[in-house]
C-alpha positions as CSV (number, residue, x, y, z in Angstrom):
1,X,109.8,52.7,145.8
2,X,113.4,52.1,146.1
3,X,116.1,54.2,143.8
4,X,118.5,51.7,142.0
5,X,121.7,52.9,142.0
6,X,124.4,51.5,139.2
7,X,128.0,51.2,140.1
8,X,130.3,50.8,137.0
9,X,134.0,49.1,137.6
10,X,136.1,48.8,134.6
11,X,138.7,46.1,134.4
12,X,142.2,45.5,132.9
13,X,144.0,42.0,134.5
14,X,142.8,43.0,137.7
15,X,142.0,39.2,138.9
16,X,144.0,39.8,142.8
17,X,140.9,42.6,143.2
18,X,137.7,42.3,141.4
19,X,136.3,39.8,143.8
20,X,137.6,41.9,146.8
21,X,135.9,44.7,145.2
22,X,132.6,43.0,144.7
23,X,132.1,41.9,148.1
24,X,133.3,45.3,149.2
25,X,130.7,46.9,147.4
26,X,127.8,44.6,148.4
27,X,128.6,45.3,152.0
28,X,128.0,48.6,151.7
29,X,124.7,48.1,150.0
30,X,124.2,45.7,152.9
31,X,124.2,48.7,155.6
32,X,121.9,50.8,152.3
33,X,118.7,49.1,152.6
34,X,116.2,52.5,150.9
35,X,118.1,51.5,148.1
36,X,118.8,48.6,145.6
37,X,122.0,47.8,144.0
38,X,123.4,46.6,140.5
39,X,127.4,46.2,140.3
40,X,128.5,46.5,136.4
41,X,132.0,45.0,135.6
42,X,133.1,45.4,132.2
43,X,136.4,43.5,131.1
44,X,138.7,45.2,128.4
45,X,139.6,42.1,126.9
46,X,142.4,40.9,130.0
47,X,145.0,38.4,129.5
48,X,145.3,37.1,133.4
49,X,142.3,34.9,134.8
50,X,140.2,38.2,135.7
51,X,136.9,37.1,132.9
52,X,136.9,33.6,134.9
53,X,136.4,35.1,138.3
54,X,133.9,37.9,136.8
55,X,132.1,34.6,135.4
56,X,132.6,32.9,138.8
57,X,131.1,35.8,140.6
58,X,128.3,36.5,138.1
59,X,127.1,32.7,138.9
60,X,126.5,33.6,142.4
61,X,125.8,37.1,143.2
62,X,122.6,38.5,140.8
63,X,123.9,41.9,141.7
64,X,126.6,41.7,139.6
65,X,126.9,42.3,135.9
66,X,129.4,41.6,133.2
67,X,130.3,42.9,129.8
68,X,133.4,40.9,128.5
69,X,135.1,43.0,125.3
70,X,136.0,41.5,121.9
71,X,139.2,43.0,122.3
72,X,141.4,45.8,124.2
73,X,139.5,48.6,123.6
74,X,141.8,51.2,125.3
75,X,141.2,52.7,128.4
76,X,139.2,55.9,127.5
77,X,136.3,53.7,125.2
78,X,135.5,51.1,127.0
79,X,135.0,52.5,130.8
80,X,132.4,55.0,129.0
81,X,131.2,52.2,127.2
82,X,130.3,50.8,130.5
83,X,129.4,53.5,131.9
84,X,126.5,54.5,129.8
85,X,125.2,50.6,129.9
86,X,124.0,51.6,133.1
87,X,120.4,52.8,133.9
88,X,120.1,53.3,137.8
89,X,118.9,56.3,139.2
90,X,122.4,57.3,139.5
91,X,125.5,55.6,138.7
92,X,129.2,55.3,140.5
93,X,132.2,55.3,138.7
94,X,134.8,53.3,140.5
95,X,138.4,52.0,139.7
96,X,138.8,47.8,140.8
97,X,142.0,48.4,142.3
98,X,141.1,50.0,145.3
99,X,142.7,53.4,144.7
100,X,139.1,55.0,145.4
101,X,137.8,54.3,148.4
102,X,134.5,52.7,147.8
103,X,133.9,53.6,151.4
104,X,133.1,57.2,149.8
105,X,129.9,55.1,148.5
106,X,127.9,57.0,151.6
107,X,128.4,60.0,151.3
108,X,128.3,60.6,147.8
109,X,124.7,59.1,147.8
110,X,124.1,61.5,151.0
111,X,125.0,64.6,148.6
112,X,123.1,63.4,145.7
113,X,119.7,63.4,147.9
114,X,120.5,66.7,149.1
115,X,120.1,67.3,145.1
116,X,123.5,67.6,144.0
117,X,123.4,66.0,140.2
118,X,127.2,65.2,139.9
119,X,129.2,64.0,143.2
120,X,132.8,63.4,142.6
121,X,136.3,62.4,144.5
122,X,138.9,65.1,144.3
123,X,142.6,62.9,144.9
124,X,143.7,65.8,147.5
125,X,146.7,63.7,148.1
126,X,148.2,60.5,147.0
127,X,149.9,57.4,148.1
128,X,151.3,56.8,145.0
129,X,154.8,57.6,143.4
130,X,155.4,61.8,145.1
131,X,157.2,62.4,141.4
132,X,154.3,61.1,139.8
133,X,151.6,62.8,141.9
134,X,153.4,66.1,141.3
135,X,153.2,65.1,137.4
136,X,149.5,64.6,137.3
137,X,148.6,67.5,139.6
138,X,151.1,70.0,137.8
139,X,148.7,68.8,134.5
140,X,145.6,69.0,135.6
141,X,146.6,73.4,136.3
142,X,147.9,73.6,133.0
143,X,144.9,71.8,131.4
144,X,142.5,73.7,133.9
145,X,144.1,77.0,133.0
146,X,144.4,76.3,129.1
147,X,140.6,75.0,128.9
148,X,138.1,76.8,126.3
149,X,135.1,77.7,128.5
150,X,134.5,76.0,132.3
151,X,138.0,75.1,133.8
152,X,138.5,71.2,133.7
153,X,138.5,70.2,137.6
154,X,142.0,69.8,139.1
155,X,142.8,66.5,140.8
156,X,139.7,64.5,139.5
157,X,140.0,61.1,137.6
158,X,136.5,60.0,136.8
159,X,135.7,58.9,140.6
160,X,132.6,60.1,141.7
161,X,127.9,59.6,141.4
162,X,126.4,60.5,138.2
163,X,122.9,61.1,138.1
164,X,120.6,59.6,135.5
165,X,120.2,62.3,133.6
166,X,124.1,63.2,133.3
167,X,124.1,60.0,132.0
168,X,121.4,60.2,129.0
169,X,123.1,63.5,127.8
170,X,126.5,62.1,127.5
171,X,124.7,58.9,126.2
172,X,123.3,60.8,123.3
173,X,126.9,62.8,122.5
174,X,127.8,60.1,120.0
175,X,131.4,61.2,121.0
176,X,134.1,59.0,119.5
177,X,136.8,59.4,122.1
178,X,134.6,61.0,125.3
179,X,136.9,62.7,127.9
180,X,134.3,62.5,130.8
181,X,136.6,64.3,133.0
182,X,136.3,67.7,131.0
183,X,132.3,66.8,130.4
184,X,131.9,67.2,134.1
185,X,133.2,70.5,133.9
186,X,131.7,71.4,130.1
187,X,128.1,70.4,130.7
188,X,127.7,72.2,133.8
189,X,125.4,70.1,136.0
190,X,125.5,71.1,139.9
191,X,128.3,69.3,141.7
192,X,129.3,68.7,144.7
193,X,133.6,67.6,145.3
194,X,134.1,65.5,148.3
195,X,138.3,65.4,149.0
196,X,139.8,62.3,149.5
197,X,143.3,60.6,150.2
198,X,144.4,58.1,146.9
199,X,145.7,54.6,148.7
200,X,148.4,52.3,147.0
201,X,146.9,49.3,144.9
202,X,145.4,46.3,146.7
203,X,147.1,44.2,144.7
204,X,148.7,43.6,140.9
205,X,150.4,46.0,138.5
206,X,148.9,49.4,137.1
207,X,148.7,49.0,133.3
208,X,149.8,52.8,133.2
209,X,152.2,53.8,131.3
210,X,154.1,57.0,129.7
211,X,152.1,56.8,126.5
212,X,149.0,56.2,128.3
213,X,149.4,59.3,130.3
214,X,150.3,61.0,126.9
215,X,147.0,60.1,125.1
216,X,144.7,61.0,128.3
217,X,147.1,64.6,128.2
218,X,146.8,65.2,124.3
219,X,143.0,64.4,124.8
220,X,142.2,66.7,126.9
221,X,143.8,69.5,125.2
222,X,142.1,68.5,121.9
223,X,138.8,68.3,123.5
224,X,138.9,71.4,125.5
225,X,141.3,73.6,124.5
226,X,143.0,75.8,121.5
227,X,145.4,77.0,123.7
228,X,148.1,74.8,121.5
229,X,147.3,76.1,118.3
230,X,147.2,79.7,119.2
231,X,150.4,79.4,120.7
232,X,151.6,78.2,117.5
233,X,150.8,80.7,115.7
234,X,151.6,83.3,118.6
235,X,155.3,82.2,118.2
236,X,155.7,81.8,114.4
237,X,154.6,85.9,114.3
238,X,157.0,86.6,117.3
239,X,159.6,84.1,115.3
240,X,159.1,86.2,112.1
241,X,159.7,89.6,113.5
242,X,162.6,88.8,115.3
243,X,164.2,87.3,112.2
244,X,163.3,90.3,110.0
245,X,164.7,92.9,113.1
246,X,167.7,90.3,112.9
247,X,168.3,90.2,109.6
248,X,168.2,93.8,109.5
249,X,170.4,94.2,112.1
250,X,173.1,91.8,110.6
251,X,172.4,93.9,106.9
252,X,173.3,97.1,108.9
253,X,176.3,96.1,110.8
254,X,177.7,94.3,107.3
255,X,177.4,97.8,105.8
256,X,179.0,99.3,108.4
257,X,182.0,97.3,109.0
258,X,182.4,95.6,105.0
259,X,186.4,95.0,105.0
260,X,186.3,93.0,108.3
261,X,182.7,91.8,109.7
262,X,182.0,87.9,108.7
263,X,178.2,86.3,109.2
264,X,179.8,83.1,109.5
265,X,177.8,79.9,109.3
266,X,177.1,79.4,113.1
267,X,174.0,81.6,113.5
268,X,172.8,80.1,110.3
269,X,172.8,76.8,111.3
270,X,171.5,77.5,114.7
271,X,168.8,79.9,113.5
272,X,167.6,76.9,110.8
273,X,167.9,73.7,113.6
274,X,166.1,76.2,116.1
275,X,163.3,76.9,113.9
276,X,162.8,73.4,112.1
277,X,162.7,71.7,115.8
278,X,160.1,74.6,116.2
279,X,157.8,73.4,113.4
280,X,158.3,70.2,114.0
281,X,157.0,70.9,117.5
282,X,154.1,72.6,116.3
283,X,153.2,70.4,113.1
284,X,152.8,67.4,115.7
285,X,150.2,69.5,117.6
286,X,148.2,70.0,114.6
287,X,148.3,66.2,113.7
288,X,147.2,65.7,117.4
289,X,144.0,67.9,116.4
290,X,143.9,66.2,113.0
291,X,144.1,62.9,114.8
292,X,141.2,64.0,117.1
293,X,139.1,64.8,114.3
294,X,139.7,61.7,112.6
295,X,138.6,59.5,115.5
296,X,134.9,61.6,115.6
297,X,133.9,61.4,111.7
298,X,135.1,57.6,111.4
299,X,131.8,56.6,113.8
300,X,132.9,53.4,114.9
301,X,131.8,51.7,117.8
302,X,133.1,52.4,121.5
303,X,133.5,48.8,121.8
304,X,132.7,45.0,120.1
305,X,131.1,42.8,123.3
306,X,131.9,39.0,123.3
307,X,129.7,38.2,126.2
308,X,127.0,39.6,128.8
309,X,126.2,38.1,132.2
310,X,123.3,38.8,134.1
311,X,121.4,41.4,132.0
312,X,118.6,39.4,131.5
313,X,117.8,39.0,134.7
């Protein structure tokens, strides 16, 4: 009997590449014949003409399958959604704009039959923006060197072959706001990383932004590390002590020289901005942490679907 494998594609006004990508993909199944295929699209709700062509494709090409959102679910929620809506033997997680190489297809499936659970795409280098590259790789040490436990894996963004039963455990997590790139690491299935060079977009505009790249930082520090929080209160003891040794200090040199030695208000008013801007610092970690924990106890749904194509067949 043939293995099915799953490949999952989220979308996000992608309509110069999703039907690109589909035929793409089906020509590599083409050259796969021990195995059958099932190419999952879900739309997060886009604003170009990208649910028409998915609909469009869908009418032709049994393959493929579609989950259109209710809304904009954000880009963390909805490609897990997707992802755990998939039931092939093992499943491939794959961008629509071309910036992984479905030509990798291959030879992830080649390492998964050698028995390798988890087979993943580590960006090695990048033909994006050099400032931003350096960015995303300088983030991925700090986050791989600040991690609780198993190091989160430097250079990964999701890309890569699940096996089936990766997929039922993180299925049955009931995680609110899932960071599958520090799961890989955390849940400790055997992996194999296959390098690979990141190429420009096909075509359209990436929807990321500085805030986006904040919330994927700040949520995978508060999902895998209390490196923040310790520093907190690592620097509020150091803080304390060199205040007390200071004001000490200042009490001594007073008594010495009375007649002539004026505190003067500069070092109060740089000693109270320096250690407000401090707090501050540290009081919108915690409400980072606060935030996180809010998201998990609320329980509501990784996304509302509007529409399903092809899962009946």
């Amino acid at each position: 009997m043939k293995k099915h494998i799953s490949v999952i594609t989220p979308c996000y006004n992608e309509e110069g590449n999703v039907a690109l990508l589909v035929e793409a993909i089906g020509k590599i199944f083409d050259h796969l014949p021990q195995y059958t295929y099932e190419h999952v699209l879900i739309d997060n709700c886009s604003v170009d003409k990208t649910p028409e062509i998915l609909r469009e494709i869908a009418a032709v090409n049994k393959h493929v399958k579609v989950i259109l959102n209710e809304r904009n679910f954000g880009w963390i929620r909805s490609p897990f959604h997707g992802l755990i809506q998939c039931y092939g033997d093992a499943v491939i997680y794959m961008v629509s704009d071309f910036q992984e190489p479905p030509e990798m297809i291959p030879k992830f499936l080649e390492k998964w039959e050698e028995g390798y659970k988890i087979v993943i795409g580590i960006k090695e280098q990048s033909k994006e923006n050099p400032v931003m590259f350096a960015i995303r790789s300088f983030f991925y040490k700090i986050l791989a060197s600040a991690s609780d436990g198993e190091p989160t894996i430097k250079n990964f963004t999701g890309f890569g072959l699940y096996d089936q039963k990766f997929i039922k455990i993180v299925r049955g997590l009931d995680d609110q706001y899932p960071y599958l790139r520090g799961l890989v690491s955390e849940l400790g299935f055997r992996r194999y990383e296959i390098p690979y060079v990141q190429p420009d977009r096909f075509a359209g505009k990436t929807s990321s932004n500085f805030f986006r790249l904040y919330d994927v930082a700040m949520l995978g520090f508060t999902n895998h590390s209390k490196l923040p929080l310790r520093i907190s209160a690592f620097i509020g003891f150091f803080s304390a002590i060199i205040s007390l040794l200071m004001g000490v200090g200042y009490l001594i040199y007073k008594l010495i020289f009375w007649n002539w030695f004026e505190v003067g208000l500069a070092p109060l008013v740089i000693g109270v901005f320096f250690f407000s801007s401090v707090q501050l610092f540290f009081i919108g970690i915690i409400g980072e942490y606060i935030g996180a924990i809010n998201t998990q106890v609320r329980k509501r749904p990784l996304v509302i679907e509007r529409e399903r194509l092809n899962f009946d067949e």
